[in-house]
C-alpha positions as CSV (number, residue, x, y, z in Angstrom):
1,X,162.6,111.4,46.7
2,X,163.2,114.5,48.2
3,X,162.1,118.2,46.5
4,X,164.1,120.0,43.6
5,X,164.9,123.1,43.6
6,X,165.3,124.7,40.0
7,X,167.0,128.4,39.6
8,X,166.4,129.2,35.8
9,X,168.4,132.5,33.7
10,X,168.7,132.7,29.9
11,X,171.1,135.7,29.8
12,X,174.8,135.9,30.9
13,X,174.4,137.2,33.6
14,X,171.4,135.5,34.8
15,X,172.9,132.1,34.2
16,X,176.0,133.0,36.4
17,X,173.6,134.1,39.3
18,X,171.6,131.0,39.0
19,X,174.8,129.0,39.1
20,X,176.7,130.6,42.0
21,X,172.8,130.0,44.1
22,X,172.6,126.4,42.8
23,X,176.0,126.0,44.1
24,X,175.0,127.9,47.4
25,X,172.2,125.4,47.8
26,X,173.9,122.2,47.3
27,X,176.8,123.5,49.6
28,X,173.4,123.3,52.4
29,X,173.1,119.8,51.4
30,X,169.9,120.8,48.9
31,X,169.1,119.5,45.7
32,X,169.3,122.0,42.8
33,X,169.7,122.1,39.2
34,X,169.8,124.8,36.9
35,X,167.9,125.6,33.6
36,X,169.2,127.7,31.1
37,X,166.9,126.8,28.1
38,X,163.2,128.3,27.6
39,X,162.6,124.7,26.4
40,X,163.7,122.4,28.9
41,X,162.4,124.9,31.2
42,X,159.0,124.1,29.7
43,X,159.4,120.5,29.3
44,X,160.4,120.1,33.2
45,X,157.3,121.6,34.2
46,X,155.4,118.6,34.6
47,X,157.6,117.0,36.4
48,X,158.1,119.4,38.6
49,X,156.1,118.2,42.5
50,X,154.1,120.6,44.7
51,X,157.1,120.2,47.0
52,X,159.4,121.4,44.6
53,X,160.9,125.2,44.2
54,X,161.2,127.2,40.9
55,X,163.7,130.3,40.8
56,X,163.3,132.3,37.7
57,X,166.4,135.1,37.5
58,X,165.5,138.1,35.2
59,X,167.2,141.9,35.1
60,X,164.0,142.7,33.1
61,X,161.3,141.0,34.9
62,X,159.4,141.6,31.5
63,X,160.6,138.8,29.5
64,X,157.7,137.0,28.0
65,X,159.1,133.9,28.8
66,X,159.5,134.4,32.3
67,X,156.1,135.7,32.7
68,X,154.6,133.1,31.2
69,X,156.6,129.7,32.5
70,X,155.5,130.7,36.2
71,X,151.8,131.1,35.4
72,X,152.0,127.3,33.9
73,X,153.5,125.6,36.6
């Protein structure tokens, strides 16, 4: 199986950027799928392969969240 590449946003706007790059990415052929939840963000963590790509979209940078998700994987 091939690598997985995961854009992530919880706001509005976040959510419509990760969308329109997912949709960018697939369009190249490349596996993507977007998370919206802090949750299933967390639980897809393990799963998640060296090979694979995590894209977190914040306006903030600052979120709690967002700081913290990338430090576990």
């Amino acid at each position: 199986m091939g690598h997985e590449n995961a854009p992530a946003g919880t706001g509005s706007s976040q959510r419509l950027a990760a969308s329109q790059f997912a949709t960018s990415l697939m369009a190249t052929g490349t596996q993507a799928t977007v998370r919206t939840d802090l949750t299933e963000m967390r639980v897809s963590l393990p799963m998640m392969r060296p090979s694979d790509t995590l894209v977190m979209i914040s306006l903030a940078g600052t979120t709690p969240d967002f700081v913290d998700i990338p430090r576990a994987a």
